[in-house]
VOZAVEX-677702 format. One record per residue (C-alpha): residue in three letters; x, z, y. Coordinates in steps of 0.5 Angstrom, whole numbers. Layout:
N
code, east, up, north
ALA, X, Z, Y;
...
END
This chain:
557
code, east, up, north
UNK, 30, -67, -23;
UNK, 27, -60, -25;
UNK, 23, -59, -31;
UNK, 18, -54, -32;
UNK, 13, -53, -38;
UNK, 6, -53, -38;
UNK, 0, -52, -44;
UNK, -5, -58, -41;
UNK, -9, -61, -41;
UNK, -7, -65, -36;
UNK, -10, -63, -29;
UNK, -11, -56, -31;
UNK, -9, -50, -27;
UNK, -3, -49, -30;
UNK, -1, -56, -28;
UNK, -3, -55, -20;
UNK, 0, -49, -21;
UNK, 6, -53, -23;
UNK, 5, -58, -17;
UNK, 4, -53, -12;
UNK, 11, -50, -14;
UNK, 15, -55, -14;
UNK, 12, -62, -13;
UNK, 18, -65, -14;
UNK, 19, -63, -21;
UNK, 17, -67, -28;
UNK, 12, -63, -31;
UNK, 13, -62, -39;
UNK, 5, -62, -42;
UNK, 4, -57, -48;
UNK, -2, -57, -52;
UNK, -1, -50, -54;
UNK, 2, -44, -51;
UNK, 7, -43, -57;
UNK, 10, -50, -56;
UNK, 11, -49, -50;
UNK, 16, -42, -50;
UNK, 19, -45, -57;
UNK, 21, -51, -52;
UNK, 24, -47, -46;
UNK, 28, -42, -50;
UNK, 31, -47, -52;
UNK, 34, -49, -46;
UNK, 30, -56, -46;
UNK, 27, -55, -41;
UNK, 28, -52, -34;
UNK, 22, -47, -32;
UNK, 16, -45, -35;
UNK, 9, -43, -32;
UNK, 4, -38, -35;
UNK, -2, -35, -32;
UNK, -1, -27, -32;
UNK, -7, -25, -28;
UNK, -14, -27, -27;
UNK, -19, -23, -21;
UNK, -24, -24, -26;
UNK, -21, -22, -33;
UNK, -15, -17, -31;
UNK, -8, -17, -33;
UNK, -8, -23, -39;
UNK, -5, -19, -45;
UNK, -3, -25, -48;
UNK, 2, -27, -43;
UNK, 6, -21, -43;
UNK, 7, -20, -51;
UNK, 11, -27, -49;
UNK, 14, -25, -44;
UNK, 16, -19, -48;
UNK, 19, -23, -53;
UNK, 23, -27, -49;
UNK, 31, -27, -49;
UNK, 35, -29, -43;
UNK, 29, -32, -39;
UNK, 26, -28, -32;
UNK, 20, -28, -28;
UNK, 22, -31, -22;
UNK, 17, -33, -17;
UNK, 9, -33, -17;
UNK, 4, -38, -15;
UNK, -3, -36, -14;
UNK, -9, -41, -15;
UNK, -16, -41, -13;
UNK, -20, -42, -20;
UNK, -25, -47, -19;
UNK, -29, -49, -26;
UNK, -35, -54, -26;
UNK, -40, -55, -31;
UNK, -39, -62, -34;
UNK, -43, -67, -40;
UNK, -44, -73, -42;
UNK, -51, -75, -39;
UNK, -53, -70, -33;
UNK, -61, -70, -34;
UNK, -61, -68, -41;
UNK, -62, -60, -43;
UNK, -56, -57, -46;
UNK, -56, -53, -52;
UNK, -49, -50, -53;
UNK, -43, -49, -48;
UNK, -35, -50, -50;
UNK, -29, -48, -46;
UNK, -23, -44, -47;
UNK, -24, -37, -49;
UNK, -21, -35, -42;
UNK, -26, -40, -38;
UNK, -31, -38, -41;
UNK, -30, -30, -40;
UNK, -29, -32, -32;
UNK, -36, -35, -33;
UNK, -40, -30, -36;
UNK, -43, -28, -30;
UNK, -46, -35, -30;
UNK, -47, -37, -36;
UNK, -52, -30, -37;
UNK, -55, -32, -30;
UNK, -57, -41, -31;
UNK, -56, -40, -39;
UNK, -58, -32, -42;
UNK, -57, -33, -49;
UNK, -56, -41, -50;
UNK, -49, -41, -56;
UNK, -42, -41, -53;
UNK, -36, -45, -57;
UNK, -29, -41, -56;
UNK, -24, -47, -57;
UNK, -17, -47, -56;
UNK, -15, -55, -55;
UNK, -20, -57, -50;
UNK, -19, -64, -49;
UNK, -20, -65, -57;
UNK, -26, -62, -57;
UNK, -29, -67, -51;
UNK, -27, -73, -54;
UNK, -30, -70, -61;
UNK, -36, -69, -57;
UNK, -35, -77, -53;
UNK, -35, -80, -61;
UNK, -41, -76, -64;
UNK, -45, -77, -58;
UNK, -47, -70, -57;
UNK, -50, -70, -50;
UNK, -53, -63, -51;
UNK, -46, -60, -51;
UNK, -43, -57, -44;
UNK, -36, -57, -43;
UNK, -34, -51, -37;
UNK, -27, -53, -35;
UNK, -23, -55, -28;
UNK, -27, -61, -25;
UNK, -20, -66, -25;
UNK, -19, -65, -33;
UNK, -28, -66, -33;
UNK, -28, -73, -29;
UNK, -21, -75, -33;
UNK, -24, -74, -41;
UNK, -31, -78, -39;
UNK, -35, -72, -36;
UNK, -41, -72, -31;
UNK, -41, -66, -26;
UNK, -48, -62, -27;
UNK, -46, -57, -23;
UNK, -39, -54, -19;
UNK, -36, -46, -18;
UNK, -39, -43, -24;
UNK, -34, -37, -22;
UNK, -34, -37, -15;
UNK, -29, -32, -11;
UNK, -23, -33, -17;
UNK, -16, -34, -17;
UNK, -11, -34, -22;
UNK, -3, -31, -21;
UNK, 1, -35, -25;
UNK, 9, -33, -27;
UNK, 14, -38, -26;
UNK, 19, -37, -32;
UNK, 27, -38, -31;
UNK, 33, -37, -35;
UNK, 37, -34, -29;
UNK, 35, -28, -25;
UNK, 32, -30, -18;
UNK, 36, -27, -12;
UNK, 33, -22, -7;
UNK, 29, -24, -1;
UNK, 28, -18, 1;
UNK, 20, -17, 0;
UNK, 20, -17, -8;
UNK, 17, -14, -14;
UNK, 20, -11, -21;
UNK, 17, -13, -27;
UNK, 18, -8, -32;
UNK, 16, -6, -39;
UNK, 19, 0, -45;
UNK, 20, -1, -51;
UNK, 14, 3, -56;
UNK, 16, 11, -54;
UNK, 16, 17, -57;
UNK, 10, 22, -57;
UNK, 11, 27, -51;
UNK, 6, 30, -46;
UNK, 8, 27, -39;
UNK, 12, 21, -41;
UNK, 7, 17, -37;
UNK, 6, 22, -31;
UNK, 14, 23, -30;
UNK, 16, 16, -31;
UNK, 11, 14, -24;
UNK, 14, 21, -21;
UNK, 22, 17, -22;
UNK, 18, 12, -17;
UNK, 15, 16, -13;
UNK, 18, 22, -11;
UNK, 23, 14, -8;
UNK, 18, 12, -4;
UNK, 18, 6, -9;
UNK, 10, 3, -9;
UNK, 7, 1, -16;
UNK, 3, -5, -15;
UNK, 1, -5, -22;
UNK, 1, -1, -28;
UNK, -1, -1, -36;
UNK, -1, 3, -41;
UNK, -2, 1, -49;
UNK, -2, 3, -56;
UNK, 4, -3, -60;
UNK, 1, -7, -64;
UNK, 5, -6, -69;
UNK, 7, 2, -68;
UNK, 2, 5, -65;
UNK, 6, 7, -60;
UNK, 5, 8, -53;
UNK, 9, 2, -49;
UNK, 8, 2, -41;
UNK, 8, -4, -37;
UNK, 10, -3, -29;
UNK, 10, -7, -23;
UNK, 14, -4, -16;
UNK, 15, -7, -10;
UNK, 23, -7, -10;
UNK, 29, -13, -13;
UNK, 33, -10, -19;
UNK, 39, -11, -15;
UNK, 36, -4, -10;
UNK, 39, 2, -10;
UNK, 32, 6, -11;
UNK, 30, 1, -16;
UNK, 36, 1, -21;
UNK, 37, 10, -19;
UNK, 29, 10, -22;
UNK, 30, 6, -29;
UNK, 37, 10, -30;
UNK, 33, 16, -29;
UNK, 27, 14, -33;
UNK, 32, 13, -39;
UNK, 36, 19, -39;
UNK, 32, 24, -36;
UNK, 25, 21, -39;
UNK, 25, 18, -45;
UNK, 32, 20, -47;
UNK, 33, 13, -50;
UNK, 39, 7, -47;
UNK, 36, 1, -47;
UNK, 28, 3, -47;
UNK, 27, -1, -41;
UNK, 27, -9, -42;
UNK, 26, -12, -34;
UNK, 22, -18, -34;
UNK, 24, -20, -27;
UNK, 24, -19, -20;
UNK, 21, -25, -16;
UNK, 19, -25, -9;
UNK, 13, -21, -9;
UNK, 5, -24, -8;
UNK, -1, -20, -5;
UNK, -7, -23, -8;
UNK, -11, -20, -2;
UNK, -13, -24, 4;
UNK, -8, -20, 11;
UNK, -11, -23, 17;
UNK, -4, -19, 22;
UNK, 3, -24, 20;
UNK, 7, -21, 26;
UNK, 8, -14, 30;
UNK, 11, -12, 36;
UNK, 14, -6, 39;
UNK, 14, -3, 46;
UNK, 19, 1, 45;
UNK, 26, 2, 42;
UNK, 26, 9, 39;
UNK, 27, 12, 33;
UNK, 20, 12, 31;
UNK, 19, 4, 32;
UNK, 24, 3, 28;
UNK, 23, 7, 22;
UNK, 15, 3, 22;
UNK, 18, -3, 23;
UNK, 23, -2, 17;
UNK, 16, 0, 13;
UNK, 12, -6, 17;
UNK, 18, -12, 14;
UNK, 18, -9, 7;
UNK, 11, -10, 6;
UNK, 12, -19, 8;
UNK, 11, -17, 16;
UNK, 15, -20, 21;
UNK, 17, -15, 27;
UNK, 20, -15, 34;
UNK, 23, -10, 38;
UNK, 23, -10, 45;
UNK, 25, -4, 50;
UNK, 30, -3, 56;
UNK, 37, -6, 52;
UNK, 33, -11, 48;
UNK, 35, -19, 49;
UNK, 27, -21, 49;
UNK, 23, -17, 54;
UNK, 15, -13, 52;
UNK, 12, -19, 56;
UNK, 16, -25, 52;
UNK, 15, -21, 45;
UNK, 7, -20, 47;
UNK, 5, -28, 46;
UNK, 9, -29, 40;
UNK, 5, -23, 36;
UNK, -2, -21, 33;
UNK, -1, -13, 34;
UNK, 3, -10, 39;
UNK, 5, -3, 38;
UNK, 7, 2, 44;
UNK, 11, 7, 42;
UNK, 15, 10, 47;
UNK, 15, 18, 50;
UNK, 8, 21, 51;
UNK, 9, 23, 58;
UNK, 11, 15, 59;
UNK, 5, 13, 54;
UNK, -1, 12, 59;
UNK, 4, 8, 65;
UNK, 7, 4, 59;
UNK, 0, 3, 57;
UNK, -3, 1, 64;
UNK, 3, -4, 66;
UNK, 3, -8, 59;
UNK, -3, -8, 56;
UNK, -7, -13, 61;
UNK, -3, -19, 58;
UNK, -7, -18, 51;
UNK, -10, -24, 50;
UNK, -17, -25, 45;
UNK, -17, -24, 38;
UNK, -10, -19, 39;
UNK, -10, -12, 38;
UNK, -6, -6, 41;
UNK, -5, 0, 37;
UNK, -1, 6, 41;
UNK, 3, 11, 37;
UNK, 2, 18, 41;
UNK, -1, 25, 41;
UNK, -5, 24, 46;
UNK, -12, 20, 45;
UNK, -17, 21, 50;
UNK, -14, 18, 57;
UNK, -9, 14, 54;
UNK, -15, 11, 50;
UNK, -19, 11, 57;
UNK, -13, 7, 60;
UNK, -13, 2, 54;
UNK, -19, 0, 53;
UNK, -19, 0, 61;
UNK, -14, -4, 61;
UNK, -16, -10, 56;
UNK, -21, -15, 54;
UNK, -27, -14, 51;
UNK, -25, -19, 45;
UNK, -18, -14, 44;
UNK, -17, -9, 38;
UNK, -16, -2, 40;
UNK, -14, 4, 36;
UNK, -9, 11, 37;
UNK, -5, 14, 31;
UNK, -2, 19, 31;
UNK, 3, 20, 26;
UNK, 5, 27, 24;
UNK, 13, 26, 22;
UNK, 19, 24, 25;
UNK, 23, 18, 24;
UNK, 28, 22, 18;
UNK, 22, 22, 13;
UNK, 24, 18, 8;
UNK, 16, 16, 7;
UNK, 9, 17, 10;
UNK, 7, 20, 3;
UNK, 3, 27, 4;
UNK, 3, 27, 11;
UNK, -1, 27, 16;
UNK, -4, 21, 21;
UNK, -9, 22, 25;
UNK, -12, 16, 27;
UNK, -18, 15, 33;
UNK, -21, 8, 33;
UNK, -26, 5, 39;
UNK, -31, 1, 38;
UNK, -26, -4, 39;
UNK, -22, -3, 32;
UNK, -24, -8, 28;
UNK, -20, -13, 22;
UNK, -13, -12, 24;
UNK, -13, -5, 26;
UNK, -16, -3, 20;
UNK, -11, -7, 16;
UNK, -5, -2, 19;
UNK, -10, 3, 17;
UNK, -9, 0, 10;
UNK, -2, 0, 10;
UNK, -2, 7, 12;
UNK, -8, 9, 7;
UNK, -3, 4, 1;
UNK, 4, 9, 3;
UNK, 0, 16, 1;
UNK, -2, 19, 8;
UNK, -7, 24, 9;
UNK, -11, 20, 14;
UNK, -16, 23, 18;
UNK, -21, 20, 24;
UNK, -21, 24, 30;
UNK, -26, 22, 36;
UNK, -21, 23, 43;
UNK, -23, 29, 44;
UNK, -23, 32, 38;
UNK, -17, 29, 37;
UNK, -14, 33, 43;
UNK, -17, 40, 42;
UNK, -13, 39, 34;
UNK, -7, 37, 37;
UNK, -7, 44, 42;
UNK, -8, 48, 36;
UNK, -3, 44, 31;
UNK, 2, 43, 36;
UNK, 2, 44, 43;
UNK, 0, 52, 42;
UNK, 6, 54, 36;
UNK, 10, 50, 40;
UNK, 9, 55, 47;
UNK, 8, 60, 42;
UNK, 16, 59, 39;
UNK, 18, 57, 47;
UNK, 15, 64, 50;
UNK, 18, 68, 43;
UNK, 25, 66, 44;
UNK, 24, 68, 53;
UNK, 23, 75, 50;
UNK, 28, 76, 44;
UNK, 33, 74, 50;
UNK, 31, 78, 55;
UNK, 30, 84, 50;
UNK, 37, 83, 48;
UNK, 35, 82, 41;
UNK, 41, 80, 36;
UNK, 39, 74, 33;
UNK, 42, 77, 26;
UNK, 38, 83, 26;
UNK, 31, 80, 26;
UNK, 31, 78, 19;
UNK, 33, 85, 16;
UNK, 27, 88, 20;
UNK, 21, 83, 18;
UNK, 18, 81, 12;
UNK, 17, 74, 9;
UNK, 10, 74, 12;
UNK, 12, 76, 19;
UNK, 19, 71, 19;
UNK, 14, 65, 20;
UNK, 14, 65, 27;
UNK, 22, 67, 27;
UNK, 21, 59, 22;
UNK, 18, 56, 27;
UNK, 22, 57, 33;
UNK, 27, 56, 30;
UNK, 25, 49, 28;
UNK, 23, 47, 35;
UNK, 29, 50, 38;
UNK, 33, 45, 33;
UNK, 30, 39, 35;
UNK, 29, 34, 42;
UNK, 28, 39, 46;
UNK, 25, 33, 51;
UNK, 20, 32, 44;
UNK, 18, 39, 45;
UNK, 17, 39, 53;
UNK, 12, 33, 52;
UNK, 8, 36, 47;
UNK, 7, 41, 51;
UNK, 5, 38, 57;
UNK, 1, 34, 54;
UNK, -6, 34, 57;
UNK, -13, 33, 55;
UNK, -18, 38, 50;
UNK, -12, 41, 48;
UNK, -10, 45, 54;
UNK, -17, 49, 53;
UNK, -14, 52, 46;
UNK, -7, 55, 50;
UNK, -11, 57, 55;
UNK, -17, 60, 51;
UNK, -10, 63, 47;
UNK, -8, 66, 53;
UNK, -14, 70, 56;
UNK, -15, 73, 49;
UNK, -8, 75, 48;
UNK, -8, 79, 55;
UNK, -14, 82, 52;
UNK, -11, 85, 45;
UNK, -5, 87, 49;
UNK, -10, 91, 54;
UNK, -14, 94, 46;
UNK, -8, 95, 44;
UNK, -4, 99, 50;
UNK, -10, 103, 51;
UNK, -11, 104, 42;
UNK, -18, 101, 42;
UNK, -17, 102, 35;
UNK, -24, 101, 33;
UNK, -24, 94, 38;
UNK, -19, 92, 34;
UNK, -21, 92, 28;
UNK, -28, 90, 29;
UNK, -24, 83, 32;
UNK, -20, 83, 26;
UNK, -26, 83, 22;
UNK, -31, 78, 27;
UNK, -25, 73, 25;
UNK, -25, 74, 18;
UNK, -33, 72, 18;
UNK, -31, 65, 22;
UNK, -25, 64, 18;
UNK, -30, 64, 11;
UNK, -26, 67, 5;
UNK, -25, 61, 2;
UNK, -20, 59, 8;
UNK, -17, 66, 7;
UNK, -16, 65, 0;
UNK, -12, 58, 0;
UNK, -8, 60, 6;
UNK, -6, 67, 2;
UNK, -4, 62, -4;
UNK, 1, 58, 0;
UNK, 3, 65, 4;
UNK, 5, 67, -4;
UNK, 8, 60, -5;
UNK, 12, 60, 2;
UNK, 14, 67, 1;
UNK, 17, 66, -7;
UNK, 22, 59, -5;
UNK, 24, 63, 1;
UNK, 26, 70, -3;
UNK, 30, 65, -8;
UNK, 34, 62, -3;
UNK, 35, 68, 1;
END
C-alpha cells in the first residue's frame, strides 16, 4: 500500500487532499512540515503532499524553499481543493475576544475577520490541535478557532459560522522520488540557482520560452535568502522529456546564464487549470491543414477534438452529438453550403465557431440556420497552418448576440497564445478584408498579367526598383508561391470588401487619365487630400516600418 505524508491534523486539507489523490492510500500525519520532508527524504515514506498555491494568498513561499532543497524527489501530480474554513468555540453564544488559527488560515480570513471582528487580536499558532486542547482544559470559551470544520467538530468545537473565506482554493503538489511520465498535457517546474547580476537576465530567460511557443503559466523572481541574488521560479506548459522544454533550458544555460547546472527541475506533472472550462470537446468539419494545426493547438491545452471530412472514419453528423463546440472550417467558397447543410443539427446549449474570411453572409446562414439557444461566432485567423503559433498574429473575431460562454472561452484560448484580436461587426469585418487581402491579392494577380504581356524579364525588375517600390514585386511573388486555389477564393469573396476593389478600380482609371493628360497640379493635390486623411502619425509609423523592412532587405541582398 502507498504511504503518503501529510502535516495534520487529521481531517485537515493536506489530509483530503491526500484522500482525494489516492484514497486507497495509508496516510502518515505530521505535526509539522520539517518532520514530514525529513521522513519522505528518507525514503520512509512514499509521496508526500504540501500546499504550493492559494487563491488567496498566492504562491506559498515557504512550500518552495523545500522543494528547492529536495534531493532525488519530484513534483509529480497536483490536487486542487475547495478551501472551506468555518469559525468554531467552545460555547456558541458567548461573545469572542481572540481569533486563533495557522497564520495561513488567518490570512486567507483577513477579509472576514475585519468585516465581523475589525480590531479583535489574532493568535498565529503552528499546532492547531494543541492550542484547541489548551483552550478545551482552561475553559476559555471567548477564544475562537478558524480552521476546516472536520478538525473543529473532531476537537469538541461548535460551529458559529461557515465559509469565512469563501470562492478559495488551495493547489496541493503530490511529491514523488521518481519523475512522473508524459501524459501529454503537462507543465515543468523550474527553479535557478541564486544568479549573477545582468541587465535582461530576466527578459532573455522568458524569450528562450517564448520565441518556442512555450506558455509560462507561472513566474517569480526573488532576491536568495542567503546571497541576495536574484533566483527565478518558472512554471511552463510542457514535460522535461519534450524537445522544446529541453531546447530552452539548454539555451537558457549556455547562451543565458552562462553557467551548467544553474537549473534545478522541480518536475513535470500533469498540468492543473485552476479556472473553471465550461468546453471539454471540439469537432471539426473540415480536415484540411488549418483544422489540424487548431486541433493540435486546442489537445495541448486538455481538450478533447475530433476531425471529420470526406475520408474521415466518423462522418460530421455523428461527430456533432459527441461535441460541445463544432468548428467549421472548410474552403471559403464551400463555407456558407457547409454551413447551411450541417448547422441545423446543433442542439441547445452547443455553439458553432466558423473559421473564414468572410462574415456578414456566412454569419447570416449561421444564425438562420440554428437555434436560439445555440452560440455563434466567426473568426478569421490571419495565418496559415505553417505558423508555428499564433503569437503576434492577427484574429479578427465577429461575435453575434448569440456568442456567449463557450465562444468567449475560444476567445481566451486565442487571447492566452499572443493573438492580436480584434472585433469587427460583419460588415466591417468584409469592408477590412477587401483592403487586406482580396485588393493586394487582385493587385498582385492584375501586376504579373502585365509583366507577362510586356515581356518583362523577371531578373531585370530588382535592378530597376528600389526597396520601396520591390514591396509589390514582394507581395506578388508571396501569392504566387502559395495555393493558387486560396488566392482564387479570397479573391472571390463576396460582401463589403468587393466595394473597396471596385472603388480601387474606378479611381485608378481616373489617375491613369491625370496622368496621361499630365494633370500635374490634380495629382498633386490628390496626393496631398490623402495625406490629410492618412493623419501624420500613420504616415510616421508606416515610414518607421519602410526604413525597418528597407534595412533587413539590403543585408540579405
Amino acid at each position: 500500500m502507498t504511504t503518503i505524508a501529510v502535516v495534520g491534523p487529521p481531517g485537515s486539507h493536506s489530509c483530503l487532499a491526500a484522500k482525494q489523490f489516492n484514497a486507497e492510500a495509508e496516510l502518515k500525519i505530521y505535526p509539522d512540515l520539517r518532520q514530514a520532508v525529513r521522513a519522505f527524504q528518507s525514503h520512509e515514506i512514499e509521496q508526500m503532499v504540501i500546499p504550493v498555491y492559494n487563491t488567496r494568498l498566492g504562491g506559498l513561499l515557504k512550500s518552495f524553499q523545500i522543494l528547492e532543497k529536495l534531493k532525488n524527489s519530484f513534483w509529480i501530480d497536483n490536487v486542487v481543493l475547495p478551501i472551506h474554513l468555518s469559525l468554531g468555540s467552545l460555547d456558541r453564544e458567548l461573545d469572542l475576544k481572540m481569533l486563533m488559527g495557522t497564520s495561513p488560515i488567518l490570512r486567507q480570513c483577513e477579509e472576514y475577520i475585519n468585516r465581523i471582528y475589525p480590531g479583535i487580536p489574532l493568535l498565529s499558532v503552528s499546532n492547531i490541535v494543541r492550542a484547541m486542547q489548551d483552550i478545551k482544559q482552561e475553559g476559555l470559551t471567548d477564544r475562537g478557532v478558524l480552521e476546516a470544520e472536520t478538525v473543529l467538530l473532531d476537537n469538541g468545537f461548535v460551529i458559529r459560522e461557515r465559509e469565512a473565506a469563501p470562492h478559495n482554493k488551495t493547489r496541493f503538489a503530490i511529491l514523488g522520488h521518481e519523475i512522473a511520465p508524459r501524459t501529454g498535457y503537462d507543465a515543468t517546474a523550474l527553479i535557478t540557482i541564486p544568479l549573477k547580476d545582468r541587465v535582461g537576465m530576466l527578459y532573455d530567460t522568458l524569450g528562450e520560452f517564448t520565441s518556442r511557443g512555450i506558455n509560462i503559466l507561472d513566474m517569480r523572481a526573488e532576491n536568495d535568502v542567503k546571497t541576495q541574488k536574484l533566483q527565478i521560479y518558472i512554471e511552463a506548459e510542457g514535460h522535461i522529456d519534450d524537445v522544446e522544454i529541453r531546447s530552452a533550458l539548454g539555451n537558457i544555460e549556455k547562451a543565458v546564464v552562462q553557467e551548467s547546472d544553474c537549473i534545478k527541475v522541480l518536475g513535470s506533472y500533469p498540468r492543473v487549470d485552476m479556472r473553471v472550462k465550461r468546453i471539454k470537446s471540439f469537432g471539426f468539419i473540415g480536415s484540411g491543414d488549418m483544422s489540424k494545426w487548431f486541433a493540435q493547438k486546442l489537445e495541448h491545452e486538455g481538450y478533447r477534438t475530433i476531425i471529420t471530412g470526406r475520408s474521415s472514419k466518423i462522418r460530421p453528423v455523428e461527430m456533432i452529438c459527441e461535441v460541445d463546440v463544432v468548428i467549421i472550417c472548410v474552403p471559403i467558397s464551400k463555407t456558407a453550403e457547409t454551413v447551411k447543410k450541417y448547422s441545423s443539427r446543433l442542439r441547445d446549449g452547443q455553439a458553432l465557431i466558423l473559421l473564414a474570411g468572410e462574415a456578414e453572409n456566412i454569419l447570416n446562414v449561421a444564425l438562420a440556420n440554428t437555434g436560439e439557444e445555440v452560440e455563434v461566432m466567426l473568426v478569421h485567423n490571419l495565418w496559415g497552418p505553417k505558423a508555428l503559433t499564433m503569437k503576434d498574429k492577427n484574429a479578427c473575431v465577429v461575435r453575434t448576440s448569440r456568442s456567449g460562454a463557450l465562444c468567449s472561452e475560444f476567445e481566451a484560448f486565442l487571447y492566452k497564445h499572443g493573438a492580436l484580436i480584434c472585433h469587427d461587426s460583419p460588415t466591417l469585418h468584409d469592408l477590412l478584408m477587401g483592403v487586406g487581402q482580396k485588393l493586394p491579392t487582385t493587385i498582385s494577380v492584375a501586376l504579373a498579367l502585365a509583366l507577362e504581356q510586356n515581356e518583362i524579364e523577371i531578373d531585370d525588375i530588382s535592378k530597376h526598383s528600389t526597396l520601396t517600390s520591390v514591396y509589390a514585386i514582394l507581395g506578388m511573388a508571396r501569392v504566387h508561391f502559395q495555393n493558387p486555389r486560396t488566392y482564387a477564393e479570397i479573391m472571390s469573396t463576396g460582401g463589403a470588401g468587393r466595394r473597396i476593389v471596385k472603388s480601387f478600380a474606378d479611381n485608378l482609371s481616373r489617375i491613369i487619365n491625370l496622368a496621361e493628360e499630365s494633370r500635374i497640379e490634380e495629382l498633386s493635390n490628390l496626393i496631398e487630400e490623402n495625406r490629410n486623411y492618412l493623419t501624420e502619425d500613420f504616415l510616421k509609423a508606416g515610414m518607421k516600418q519602410a526604413l525597418a523592412v528597407d534595412k533587413t532587405l539590403s543585408k540579405n541582398s
